[in-house]
C-alpha positions as CSV (number, residue, x, y, z in Angstrom):
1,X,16.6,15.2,25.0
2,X,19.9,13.8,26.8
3,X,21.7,13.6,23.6
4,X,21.1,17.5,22.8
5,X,21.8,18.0,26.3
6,X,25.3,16.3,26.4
7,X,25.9,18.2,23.0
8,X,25.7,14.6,20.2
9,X,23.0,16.8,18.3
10,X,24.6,19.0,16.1
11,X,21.3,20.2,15.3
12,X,18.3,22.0,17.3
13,X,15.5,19.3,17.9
14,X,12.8,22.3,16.0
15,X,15.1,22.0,13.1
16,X,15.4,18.3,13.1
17,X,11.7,17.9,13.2
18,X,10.9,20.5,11.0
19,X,13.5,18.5,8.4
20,X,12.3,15.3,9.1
21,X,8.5,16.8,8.5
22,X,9.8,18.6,5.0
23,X,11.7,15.7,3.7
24,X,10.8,12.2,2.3
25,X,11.3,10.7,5.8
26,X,8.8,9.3,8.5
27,X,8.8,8.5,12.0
28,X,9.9,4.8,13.5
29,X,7.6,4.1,16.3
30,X,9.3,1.8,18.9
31,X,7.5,-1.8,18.0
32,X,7.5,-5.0,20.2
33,X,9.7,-6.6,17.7
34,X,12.1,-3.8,18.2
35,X,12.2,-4.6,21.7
36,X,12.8,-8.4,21.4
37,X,15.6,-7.4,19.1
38,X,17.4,-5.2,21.6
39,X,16.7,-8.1,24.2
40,X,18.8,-10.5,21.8
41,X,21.6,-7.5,21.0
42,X,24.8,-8.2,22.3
43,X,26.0,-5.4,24.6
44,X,29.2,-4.2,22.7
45,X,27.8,-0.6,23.6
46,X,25.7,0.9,26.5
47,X,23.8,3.4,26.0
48,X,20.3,2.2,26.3
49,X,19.2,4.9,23.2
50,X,21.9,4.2,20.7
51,X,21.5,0.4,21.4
52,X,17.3,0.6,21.0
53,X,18.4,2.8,17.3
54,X,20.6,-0.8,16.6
55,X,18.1,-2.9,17.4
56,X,15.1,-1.3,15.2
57,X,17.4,-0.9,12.1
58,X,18.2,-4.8,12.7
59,X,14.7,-5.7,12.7
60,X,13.8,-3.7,9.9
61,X,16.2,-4.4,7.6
62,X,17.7,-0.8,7.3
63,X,20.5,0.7,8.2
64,X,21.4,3.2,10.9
65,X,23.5,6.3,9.9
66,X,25.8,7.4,12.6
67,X,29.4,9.0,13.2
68,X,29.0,6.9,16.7
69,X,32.5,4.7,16.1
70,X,31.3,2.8,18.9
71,X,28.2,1.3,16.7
72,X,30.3,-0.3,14.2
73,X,30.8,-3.5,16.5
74,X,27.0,-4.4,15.3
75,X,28.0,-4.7,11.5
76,X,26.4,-4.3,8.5
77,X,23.2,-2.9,10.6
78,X,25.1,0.3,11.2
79,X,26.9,2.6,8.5
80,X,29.5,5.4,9.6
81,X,29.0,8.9,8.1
């Protein structure tokens, strides 16, 4: 919710849902590995969300999408749009 208050979402959380439920996509629940990942991330960024979004596509194996500049310190776990 902070992101779409500060204005990051370009989108309406309804409409992101309602894509995310219409499209070939599922949800990521937060897992304990997810969490030990974050715990061994290396804080080149602060934001506790963006850095939990790292830490699950690291442990996944998959890459997080993101215009976020910032991200790109984390490497090949992070892609820039």
């Amino acid at each position: 919710m902070r992101k779409a208050a500060k204005g990051k979402l370009r989108a309406g959380l309804r409409q992101i849902d309602h894509e995310i439920e219409k499209g070939d996509y599922t949800y990521l629940p937060v897992e304990p590995a997810h969490v030990l990942q974050l715990s061994e991330l290396p804080l080149h960024h602060t934001d506790p969300f963006d850095r939990l979004l790292v830490a699950q596509a690291i442990a996944e194996n998959l890459r997080l999408l993101t215009c976020d500049t910032n991200l790109q310190c984390y490497g090949d776990a992070v892609l820039l749009a």
